[in-house]
The first five atom37 places (N, CA, C, CB, O) and aatype in JSON, in Angstrom:
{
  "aatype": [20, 20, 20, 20, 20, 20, 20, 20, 20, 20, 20, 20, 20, 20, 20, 20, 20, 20, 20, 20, 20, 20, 20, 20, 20, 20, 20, 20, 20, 20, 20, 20, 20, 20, 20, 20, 20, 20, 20, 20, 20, 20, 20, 20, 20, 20, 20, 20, 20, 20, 20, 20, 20],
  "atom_mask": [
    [1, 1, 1, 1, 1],
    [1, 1, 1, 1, 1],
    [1, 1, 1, 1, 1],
    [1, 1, 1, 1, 1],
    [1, 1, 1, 1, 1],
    [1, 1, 1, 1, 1],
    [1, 1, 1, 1, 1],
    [1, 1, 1, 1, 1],
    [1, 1, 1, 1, 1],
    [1, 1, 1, 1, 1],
    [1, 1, 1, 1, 1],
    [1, 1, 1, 1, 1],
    [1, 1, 1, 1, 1],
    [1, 1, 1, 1, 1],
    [1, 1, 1, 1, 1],
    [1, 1, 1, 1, 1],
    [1, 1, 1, 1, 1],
    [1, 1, 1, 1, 1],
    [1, 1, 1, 1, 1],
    [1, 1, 1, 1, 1],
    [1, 1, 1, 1, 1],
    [1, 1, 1, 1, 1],
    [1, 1, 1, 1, 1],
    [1, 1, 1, 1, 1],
    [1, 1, 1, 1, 1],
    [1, 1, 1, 1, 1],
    [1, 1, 1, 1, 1],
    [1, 1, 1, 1, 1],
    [1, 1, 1, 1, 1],
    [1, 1, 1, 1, 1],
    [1, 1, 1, 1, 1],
    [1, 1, 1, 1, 1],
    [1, 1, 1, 1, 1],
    [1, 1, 1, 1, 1],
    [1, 1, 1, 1, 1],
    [1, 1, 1, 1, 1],
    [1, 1, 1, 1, 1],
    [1, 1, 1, 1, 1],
    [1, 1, 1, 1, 1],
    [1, 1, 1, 1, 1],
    [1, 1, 1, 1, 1],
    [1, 1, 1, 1, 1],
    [1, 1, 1, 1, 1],
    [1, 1, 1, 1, 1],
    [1, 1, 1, 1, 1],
    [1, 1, 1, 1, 1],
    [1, 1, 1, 1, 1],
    [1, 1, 1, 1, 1],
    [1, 1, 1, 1, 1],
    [1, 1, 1, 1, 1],
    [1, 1, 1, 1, 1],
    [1, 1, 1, 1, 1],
    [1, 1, 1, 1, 1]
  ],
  "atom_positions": [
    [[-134.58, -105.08, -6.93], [-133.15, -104.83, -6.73], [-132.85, -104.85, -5.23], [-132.72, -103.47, -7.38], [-133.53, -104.24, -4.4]],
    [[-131.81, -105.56, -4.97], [-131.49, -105.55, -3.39], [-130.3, -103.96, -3.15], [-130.5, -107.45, -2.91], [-129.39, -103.56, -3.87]],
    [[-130.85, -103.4, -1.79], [-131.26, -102.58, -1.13], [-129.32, -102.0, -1.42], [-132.17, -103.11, 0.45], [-128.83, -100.9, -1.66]],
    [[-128.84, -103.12, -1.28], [-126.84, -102.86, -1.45], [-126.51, -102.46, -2.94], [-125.71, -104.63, -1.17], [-125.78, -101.52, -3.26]],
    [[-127.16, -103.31, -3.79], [-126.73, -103.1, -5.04], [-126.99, -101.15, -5.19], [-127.74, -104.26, -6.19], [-126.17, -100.32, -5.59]],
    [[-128.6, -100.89, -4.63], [-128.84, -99.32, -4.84], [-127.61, -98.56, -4.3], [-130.22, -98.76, -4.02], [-126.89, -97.94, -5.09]],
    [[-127.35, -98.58, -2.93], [-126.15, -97.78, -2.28], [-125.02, -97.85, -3.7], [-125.44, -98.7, -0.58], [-124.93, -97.06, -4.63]],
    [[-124.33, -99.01, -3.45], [-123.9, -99.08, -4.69], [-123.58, -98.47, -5.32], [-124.29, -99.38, -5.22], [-122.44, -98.01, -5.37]],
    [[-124.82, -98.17, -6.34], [-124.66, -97.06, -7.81], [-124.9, -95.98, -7.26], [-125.72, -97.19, -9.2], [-124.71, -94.87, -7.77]],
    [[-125.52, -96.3, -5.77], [-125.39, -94.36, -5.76], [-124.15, -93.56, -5.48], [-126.28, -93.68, -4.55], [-123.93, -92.51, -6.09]],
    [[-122.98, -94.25, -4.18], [-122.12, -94.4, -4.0], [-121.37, -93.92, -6.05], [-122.16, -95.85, -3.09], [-121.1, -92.82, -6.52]],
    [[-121.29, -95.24, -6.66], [-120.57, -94.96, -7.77], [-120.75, -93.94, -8.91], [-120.53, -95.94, -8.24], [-119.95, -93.64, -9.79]],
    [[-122.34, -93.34, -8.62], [-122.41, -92.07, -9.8], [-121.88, -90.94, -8.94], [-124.15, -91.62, -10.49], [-121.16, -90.08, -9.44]],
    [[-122.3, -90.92, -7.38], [-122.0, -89.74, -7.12], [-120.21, -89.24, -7.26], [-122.61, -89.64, -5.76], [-119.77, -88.11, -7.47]],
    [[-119.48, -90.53, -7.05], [-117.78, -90.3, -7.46], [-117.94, -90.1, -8.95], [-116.57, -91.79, -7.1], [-117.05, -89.33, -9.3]],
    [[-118.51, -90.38, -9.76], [-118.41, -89.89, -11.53], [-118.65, -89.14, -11.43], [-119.02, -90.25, -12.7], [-117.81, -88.43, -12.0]],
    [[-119.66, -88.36, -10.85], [-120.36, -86.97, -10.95], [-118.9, -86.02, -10.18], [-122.22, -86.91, -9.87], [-118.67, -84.97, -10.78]],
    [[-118.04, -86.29, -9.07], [-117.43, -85.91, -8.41], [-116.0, -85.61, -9.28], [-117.54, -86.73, -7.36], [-115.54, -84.48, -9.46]],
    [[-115.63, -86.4, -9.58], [-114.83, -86.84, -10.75], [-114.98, -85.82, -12.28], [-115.37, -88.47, -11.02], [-114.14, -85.11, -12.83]],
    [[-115.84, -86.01, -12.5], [-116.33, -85.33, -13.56], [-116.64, -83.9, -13.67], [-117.28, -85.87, -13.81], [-116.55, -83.43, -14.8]],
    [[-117.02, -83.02, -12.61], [-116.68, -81.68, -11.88], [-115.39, -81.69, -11.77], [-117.28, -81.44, -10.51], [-114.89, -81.23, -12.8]],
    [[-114.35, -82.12, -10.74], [-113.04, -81.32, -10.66], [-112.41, -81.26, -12.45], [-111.79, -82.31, -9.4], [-111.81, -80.28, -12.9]],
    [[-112.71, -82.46, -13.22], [-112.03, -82.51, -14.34], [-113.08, -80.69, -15.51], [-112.3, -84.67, -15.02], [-112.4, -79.9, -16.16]],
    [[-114.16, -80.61, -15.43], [-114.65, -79.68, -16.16], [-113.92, -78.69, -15.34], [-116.17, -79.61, -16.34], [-113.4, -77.96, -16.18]],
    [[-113.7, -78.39, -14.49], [-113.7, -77.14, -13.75], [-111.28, -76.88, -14.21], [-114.56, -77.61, -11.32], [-110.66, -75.82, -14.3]],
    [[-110.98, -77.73, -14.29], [-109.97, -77.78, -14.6], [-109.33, -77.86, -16.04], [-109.76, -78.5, -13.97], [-108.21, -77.45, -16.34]],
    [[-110.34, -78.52, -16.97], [-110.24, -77.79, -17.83], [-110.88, -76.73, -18.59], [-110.04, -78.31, -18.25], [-110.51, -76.33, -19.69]],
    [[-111.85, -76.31, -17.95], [-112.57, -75.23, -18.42], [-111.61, -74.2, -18.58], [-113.69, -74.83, -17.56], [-110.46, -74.49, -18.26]],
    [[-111.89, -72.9, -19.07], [-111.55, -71.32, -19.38], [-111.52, -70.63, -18.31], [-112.49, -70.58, -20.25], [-112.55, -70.02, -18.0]],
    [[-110.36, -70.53, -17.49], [-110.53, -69.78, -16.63], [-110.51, -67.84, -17.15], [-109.44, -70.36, -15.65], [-109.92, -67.19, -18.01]],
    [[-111.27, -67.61, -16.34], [-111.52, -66.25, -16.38], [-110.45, -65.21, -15.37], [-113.07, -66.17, -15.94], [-110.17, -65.76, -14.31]],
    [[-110.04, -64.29, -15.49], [-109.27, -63.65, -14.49], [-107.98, -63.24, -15.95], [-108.75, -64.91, -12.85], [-108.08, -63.03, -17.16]],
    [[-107.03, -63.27, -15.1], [-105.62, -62.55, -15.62], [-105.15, -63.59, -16.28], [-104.48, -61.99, -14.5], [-105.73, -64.67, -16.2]],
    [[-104.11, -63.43, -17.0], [-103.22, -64.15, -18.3], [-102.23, -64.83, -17.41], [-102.37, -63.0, -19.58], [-102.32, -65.18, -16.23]],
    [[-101.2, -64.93, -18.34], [-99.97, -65.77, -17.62], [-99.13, -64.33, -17.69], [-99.16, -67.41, -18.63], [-98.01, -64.36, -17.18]],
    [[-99.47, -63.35, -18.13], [-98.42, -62.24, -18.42], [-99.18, -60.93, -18.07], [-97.87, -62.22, -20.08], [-99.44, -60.03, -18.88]],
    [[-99.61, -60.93, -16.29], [-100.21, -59.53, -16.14], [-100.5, -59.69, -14.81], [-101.5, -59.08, -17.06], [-100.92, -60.66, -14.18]],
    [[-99.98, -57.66, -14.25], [-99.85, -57.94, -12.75], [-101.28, -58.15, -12.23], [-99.11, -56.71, -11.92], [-101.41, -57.99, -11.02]],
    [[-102.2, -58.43, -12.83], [-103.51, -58.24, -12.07], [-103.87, -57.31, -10.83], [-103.78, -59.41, -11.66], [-104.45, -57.61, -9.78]],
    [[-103.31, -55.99, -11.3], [-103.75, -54.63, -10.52], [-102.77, -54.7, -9.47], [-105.4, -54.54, -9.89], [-103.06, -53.95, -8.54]],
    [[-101.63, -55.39, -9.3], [-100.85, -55.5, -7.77], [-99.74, -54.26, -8.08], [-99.93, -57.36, -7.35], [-99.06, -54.1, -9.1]],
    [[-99.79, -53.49, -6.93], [-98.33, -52.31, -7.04], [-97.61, -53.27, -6.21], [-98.41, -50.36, -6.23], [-98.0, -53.89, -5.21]],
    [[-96.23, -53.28, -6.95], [-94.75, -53.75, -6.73], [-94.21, -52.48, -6.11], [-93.87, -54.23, -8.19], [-93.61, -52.54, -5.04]],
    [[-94.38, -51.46, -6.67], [-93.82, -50.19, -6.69], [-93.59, -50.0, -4.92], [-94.93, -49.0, -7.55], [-93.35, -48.8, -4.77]],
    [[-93.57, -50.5, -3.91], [-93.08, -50.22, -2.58], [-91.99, -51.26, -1.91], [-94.3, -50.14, -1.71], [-91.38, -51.17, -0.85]],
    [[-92.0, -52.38, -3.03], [-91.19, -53.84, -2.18], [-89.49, -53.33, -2.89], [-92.0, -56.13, -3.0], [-89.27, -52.82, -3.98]],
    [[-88.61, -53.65, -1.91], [-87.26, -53.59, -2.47], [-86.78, -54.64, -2.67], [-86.42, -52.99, -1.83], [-87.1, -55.63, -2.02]],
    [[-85.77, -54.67, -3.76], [-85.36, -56.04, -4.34], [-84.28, -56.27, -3.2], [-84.73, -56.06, -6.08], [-83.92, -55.28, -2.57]],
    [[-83.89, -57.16, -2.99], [-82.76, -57.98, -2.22], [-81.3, -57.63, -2.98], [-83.12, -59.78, -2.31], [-81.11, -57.64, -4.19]],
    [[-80.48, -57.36, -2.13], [-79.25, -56.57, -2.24], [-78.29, -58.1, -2.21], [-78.98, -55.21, -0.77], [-78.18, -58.83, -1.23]],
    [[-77.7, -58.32, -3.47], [-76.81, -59.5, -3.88], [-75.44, -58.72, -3.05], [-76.66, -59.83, -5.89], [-74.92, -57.61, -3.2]],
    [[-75.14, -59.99, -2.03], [-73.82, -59.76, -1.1], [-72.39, -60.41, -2.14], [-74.05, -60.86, 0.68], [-72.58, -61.56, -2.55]],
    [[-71.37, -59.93, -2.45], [-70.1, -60.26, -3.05], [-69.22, -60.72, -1.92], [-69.47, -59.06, -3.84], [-68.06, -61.07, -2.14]]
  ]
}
């Protein structure tokens, strides 16, 4: 096999392999908080913004 063709496929698995990580990792199960939870944060000191008439 000439010496380009190797770069090559190495070049092209390592983008599948690259490729193929961000996509598992994106659809995998993320772990952590829901779509519906403060994940331990106190609100309880911020004031809401005062609507001017």
């Amino acid at each position: 096999m000439n010496i380009q063709v190797v770069i090559i496929l190495l070049l092209f698995s390592a983008a599948v392999f690259y490729v193929g990580r961000m996509l598992y990792k994106n659809l995998s199960a993320k772990k952590g908080c829901g779509s519906n939870c403060k994940c331990g944060v106190d609100f309880s000191g911020i004031d809401a913004p005062k609507s001017h008439k």
